[in-house]
C-alpha positions, 0 to 999 in steps of 0.5 A: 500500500502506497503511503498515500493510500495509508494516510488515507485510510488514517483519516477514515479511522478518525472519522470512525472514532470523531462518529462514535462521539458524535452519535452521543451529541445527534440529539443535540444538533441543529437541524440546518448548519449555522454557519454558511460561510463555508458552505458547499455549493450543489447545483442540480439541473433537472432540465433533461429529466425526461431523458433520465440523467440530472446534471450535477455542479459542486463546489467545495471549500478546501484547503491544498492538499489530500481532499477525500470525498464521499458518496453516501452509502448507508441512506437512512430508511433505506437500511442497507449499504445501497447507495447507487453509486453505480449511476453516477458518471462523468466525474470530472473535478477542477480546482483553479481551472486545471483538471484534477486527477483522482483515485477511488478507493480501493477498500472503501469503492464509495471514496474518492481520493484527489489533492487539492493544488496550492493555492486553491480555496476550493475544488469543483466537481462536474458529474451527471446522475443516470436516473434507471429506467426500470427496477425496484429500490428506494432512492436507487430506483427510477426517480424520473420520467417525461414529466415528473421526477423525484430528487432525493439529494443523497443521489447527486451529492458528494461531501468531505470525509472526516466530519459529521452530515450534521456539521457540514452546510450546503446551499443547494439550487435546482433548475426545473425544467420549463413550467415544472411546479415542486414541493419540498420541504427544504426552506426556500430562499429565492425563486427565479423563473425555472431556478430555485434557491434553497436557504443553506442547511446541514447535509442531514437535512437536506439529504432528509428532504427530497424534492418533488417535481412535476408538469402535472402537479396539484398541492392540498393544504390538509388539516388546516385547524392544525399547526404547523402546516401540513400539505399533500403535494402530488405529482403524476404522469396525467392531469386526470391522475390529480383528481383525488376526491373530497372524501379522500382528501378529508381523510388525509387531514383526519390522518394529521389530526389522529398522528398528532392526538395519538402523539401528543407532539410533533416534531417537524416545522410544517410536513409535507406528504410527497406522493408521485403517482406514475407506472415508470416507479417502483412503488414504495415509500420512504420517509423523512422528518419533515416530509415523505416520499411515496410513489403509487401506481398512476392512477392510484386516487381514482381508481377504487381497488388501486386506492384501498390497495396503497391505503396505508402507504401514507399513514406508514411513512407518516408515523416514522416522523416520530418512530424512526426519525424523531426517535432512532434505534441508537444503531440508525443514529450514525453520524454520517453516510459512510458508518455502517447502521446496525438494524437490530431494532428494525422490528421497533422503527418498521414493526412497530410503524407497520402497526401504527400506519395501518391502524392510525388508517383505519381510525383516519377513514382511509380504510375500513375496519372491516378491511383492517381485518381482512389485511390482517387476517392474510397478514396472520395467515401467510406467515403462520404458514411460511416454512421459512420461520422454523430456522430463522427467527424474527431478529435475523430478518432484522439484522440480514435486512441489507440482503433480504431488501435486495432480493430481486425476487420473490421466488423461494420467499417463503423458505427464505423469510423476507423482511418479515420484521415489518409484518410481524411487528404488527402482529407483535405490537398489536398483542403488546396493546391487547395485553395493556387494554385487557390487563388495564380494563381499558384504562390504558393502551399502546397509545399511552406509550406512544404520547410518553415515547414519542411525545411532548414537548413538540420540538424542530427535527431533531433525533434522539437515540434509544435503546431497548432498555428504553422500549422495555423502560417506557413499556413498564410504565405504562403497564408493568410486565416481563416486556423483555421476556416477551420481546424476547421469546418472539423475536429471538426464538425460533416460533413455528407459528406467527404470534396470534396473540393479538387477534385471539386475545382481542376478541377474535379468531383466524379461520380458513373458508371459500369466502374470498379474502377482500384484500387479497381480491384488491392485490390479486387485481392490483398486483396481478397475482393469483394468491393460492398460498392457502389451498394449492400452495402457490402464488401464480403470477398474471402480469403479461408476459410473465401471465402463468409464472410461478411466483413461489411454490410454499415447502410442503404444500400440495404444490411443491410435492407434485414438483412445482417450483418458482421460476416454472410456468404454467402453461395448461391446467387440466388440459386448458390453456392457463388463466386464472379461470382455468386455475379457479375451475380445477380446484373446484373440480378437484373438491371432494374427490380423488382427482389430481390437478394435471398442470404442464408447466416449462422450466427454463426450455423445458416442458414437464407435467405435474400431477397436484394432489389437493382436493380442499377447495377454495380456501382463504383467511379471515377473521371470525368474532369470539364471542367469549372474548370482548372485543379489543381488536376494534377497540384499537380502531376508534379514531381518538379526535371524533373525525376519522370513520374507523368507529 
């Protein structure tokens, strides 16, 4: 290793130890960086978005000498090191307008070593960001197309090694293309014509607060009885895409109030919920202090089983405000974009989340009880039945979150578990709130805890760490009980069947019958899959050219005995030619007899037929009422403000 290298490598190791002490201090950091003298300069230009790249300009004051520069890899929310880096090209770096040479790093491939020559105060650097056509991800996925885009700021920027986001200021300026409109929440100083510029803030926050931009685009002030502001800013591929309904909007304002009653605090300046409707996107959610960006399907607000599809979408991602930005798992809270983060609490800042987005939905009317039910019913069903959880347990779905996020495939999902920490947290902290309305009598509920965690006084953005001694701590003064026990024996141990807890404790109870499901009706028509997890044992997909793809074949099920396997196709059952009908009419023909299932299926080139011995019918999910048992799971439903339609 050349001496260069080494000394190189010396500063990361400081930056390490400078980060161990400044996670202490994260709680204590201003929001947006006061001293600007010294801020570094990003320009993006938007302007040939529809092309997918973002042209990119950063100035950066340093002094002459070895300059490192890092690309942030470990994005907060994202959880993995998946910082795309690889969409980053034409990387050219100036400094007195002489072209500077650079090295990557040869151990850390996110570092760019340079010198900066004498006699500069700072360096340049010019480089373009190649948006991907398609494919799944986060801020790594698809963020623009001919008329919108999303720009997530940890995607074009660079920033110095060896000091934390907190302490480092960036006066940002975007240019739109012609008679695009935006939201962000990112405080604006100036706007001229297509160009806007920001006011100067730490990278933290400016890496928290994307910008959404688009030629169709509407804004919505929600709550307005409410402080701070709060606003629903949509951007879609068409005009018509925008048409979200009275009722709708009202039950996004009934979501900030419930969020805020549920709380008692909040601990943002004003929000914004970010939400680009277009079929160019993977869609997903990703959260933010001040603001989230959701991305849905195209027509989304006007299309009914679309709608009740993504109806927790926002309710999720807002919740993370104070679960997940406000308040952190100590091993999130890391003071830069290069330090890894420790996702051992993933079931606390995404399970707990997961529970909260889909109830505060219900009690804000954008769902109903009875779909809350249904969700949850298949919830509880698929990953009671899912081999996957008799090797691993919960807490590893957590801790290998960076692989199984990345799973391009659901094939063999079920034997490999997948971030299961967010649906199973929901079934683990809707028992935690049974448990402390049955054994308070109704006196007290997971809400208590939320208001004594998450609550007063409300603050600006700022993070404040926590362990689970806290969770356990908080926990016990609400209701005294063996929490840690309890978290323990679900989310450490090997369970053979999902915590059920919640659902029998609350006054119900999973059943199997033909009824179909409502929500696996509304996924089956949105995302284009036949769910016979629960009879034949297999997901089949109808999408295109991918109609008769097996999705994921469930160990031990009817299906994976006769040989079925993801990855196959199939092209005929009982001598039809496939379709969802076809499927539908030979598990009907099947009940109650003693005849097989005859599929033809291709497997890479190859064409074999599998004899599928299952004579139960049609089967699904849902819940049935106890009436030995009063009924708290609909008690967790009752909106807190009088506004919501969950009664």
């Amino acid at each position: 290793m050349s001496g260069r290298g080494s000394k190189q490598l010396s500063t990361f190791g400081a930056a390490r130890v400078l980060g161990v002490l400044a996670v202490a201090l994260l709680s204590l950091a201003p929001a947006q960086a006061q001293n600007t003298s010294n801020s570094i300069r990003l320009s993006v230009d938007l302007q040939e978005a529809a092309r997918r790249i973002f042209h990119v300009h950063l100035v950066v004051p340093a002094k002459p000498g070895p300059l490192t520069l890092l690309y942030p890899k470990w994005i907060p929310g994202e959880h993995a090191p998946d910082g795309p880096i690889e969409q980053v090209v034409g990387l050219k770096f100036t400094a007195r307008g002489k072209t500077l040479s650079w090295k990557r790093d040869d151990v850390e491939l996110y570092a760019f070593h340079l010198d900066v020559p004498p006699g500069a105060s700072s360096i340049e650097a010019d480089y373009d960001y190649l948006s991907p056509i398609e494919g799944d991800g986060y801020s790594a996925g698809p963020t623009s197309d001919p008329v919108l885009a999303v720009l997530e700021w940890n995607i074009v920027v660079l920033y110095p090694a060896g000091a934390t986001t907190d302490a480092l200021s960036y006066e940002a300026t975007l240019r739109l293309p012609r008679g695009w409109k935006f939201a962000s929440a990112l405080p604006v100083a100036k706007k001229r014509g297509d160009d806007v510029d920001f006011s100067p803030v730490s990278l933290t926050t400016l890496v928290d607060s994307p910008v959404l931009a688009g030629e169709h685009f509407r804004s919505i002030a929600l709550a307005t009885d409410v402080q701070p502001a709060h606003h629903l800013d949509i951007a879609a591929d068409n005009e018509a895409d925008l048409d979200i309904g009275a009722e709708q909007a009202a039950a996004y304002s009934n979501l900030v109030r419930e969020d805020g009653a549920l709380f008692g605090a909040r601990h943002y300046d004003h929000y914004d919920f970010l939400l680009s409707l277009t079929n160019n996107f993977s869609p997903n959610g990703l959260e933010h202090h001040e603001s989230s960006d959701e991305r849905a399907p195209e027509t989304t607000l006007i299309d009914t089983n679309k709608r009740q599809y993504y109806n927790s979408l926002l309710s999720h991602e807002y919740a993370h405000s104070w679960n997940g930005k406000y308040r952190r798992p100590a091993g999130l809270a890391t003071p830069d974009f290069e330090q890894p983060m420790r996702d051992d609490l993933l079931w606390v800042y995404e399970g707990l989340t997961q529970y909260l987005g889909e109830m505060t939905a219900a009690r804000a009317g954008l769902r109903t009880p009875e779909d809350y039910r249904e969700a949850l019913a298949w919830t509880a069903a698929y990953l009671d039945q899912w081999p996957g959880r008799t090797w691993r347990p919960l807490a590893d779905t957590a801790l290998a979150a960076p692989f199984l996020y990345n799973v391009s495939s659901r094939n063999w999902e079920s034997w490999r578990r997948s971030v299961d920490f967010y649906d199973e947290g929901w079934l683990i902290w809707l028992e935690a709130d049974i448990i402390i309305r049955r054994d308070t009598h109704g006196q007290k509920s997971l809400d208590d805890f939320c208001r004594r965690f998450y609550g007063a006084p409300s603050t600006p953005p700022k993070v404040v760490p926590y362990t689970l001694d806290e969770i356990v701590a908080a926990l016990n003064e609400v209701l005294p009980y063996d929490w840690r026990v309890f978290f323990h024996a679900r989310i450490d141990e090997i369970q053979e069947h999902a915590p059920m807890g919640g659902i029998t404790e609350g006054g119900w109870r999973l059943v199997y019958n033909a009824t179909p499901n409502q929500r696996v009706q509304i996924s089956e028509n949105v995302i284009r899959t036949i769910e016979a997890s629960f009879s034949l044992g297999m997901r089949v997909s109808t999408e295109g050219g991918e109609n008769g793809g097996l999705a994921d074949v469930i160990p031990g099920t009817p299906a994976a005995e006769a040989g079925l396997a993801p990855g196959m196709r199939i092209v005929s059952v009982n001598g039809v030619q496939f379709s969802q009908q076809a499927l539908t009419d030979a598990i009907h023909d099947a009940q109650g007899n003693k005849k097989a299932i005859t599929v033809v299926a291709q497997n890479s080139g190859f064409t074999r037929t599998y004899e599928i011995q299952y004579h139960g019918g049609d089967r699904y999910p849902h819940l049935e009422r106890d009436p030995a048992r009063p009924d708290l799971l609909d008690d967790t439903l009752r909106p807190l403000t009088g506004t919501g339609a969950g009664k």
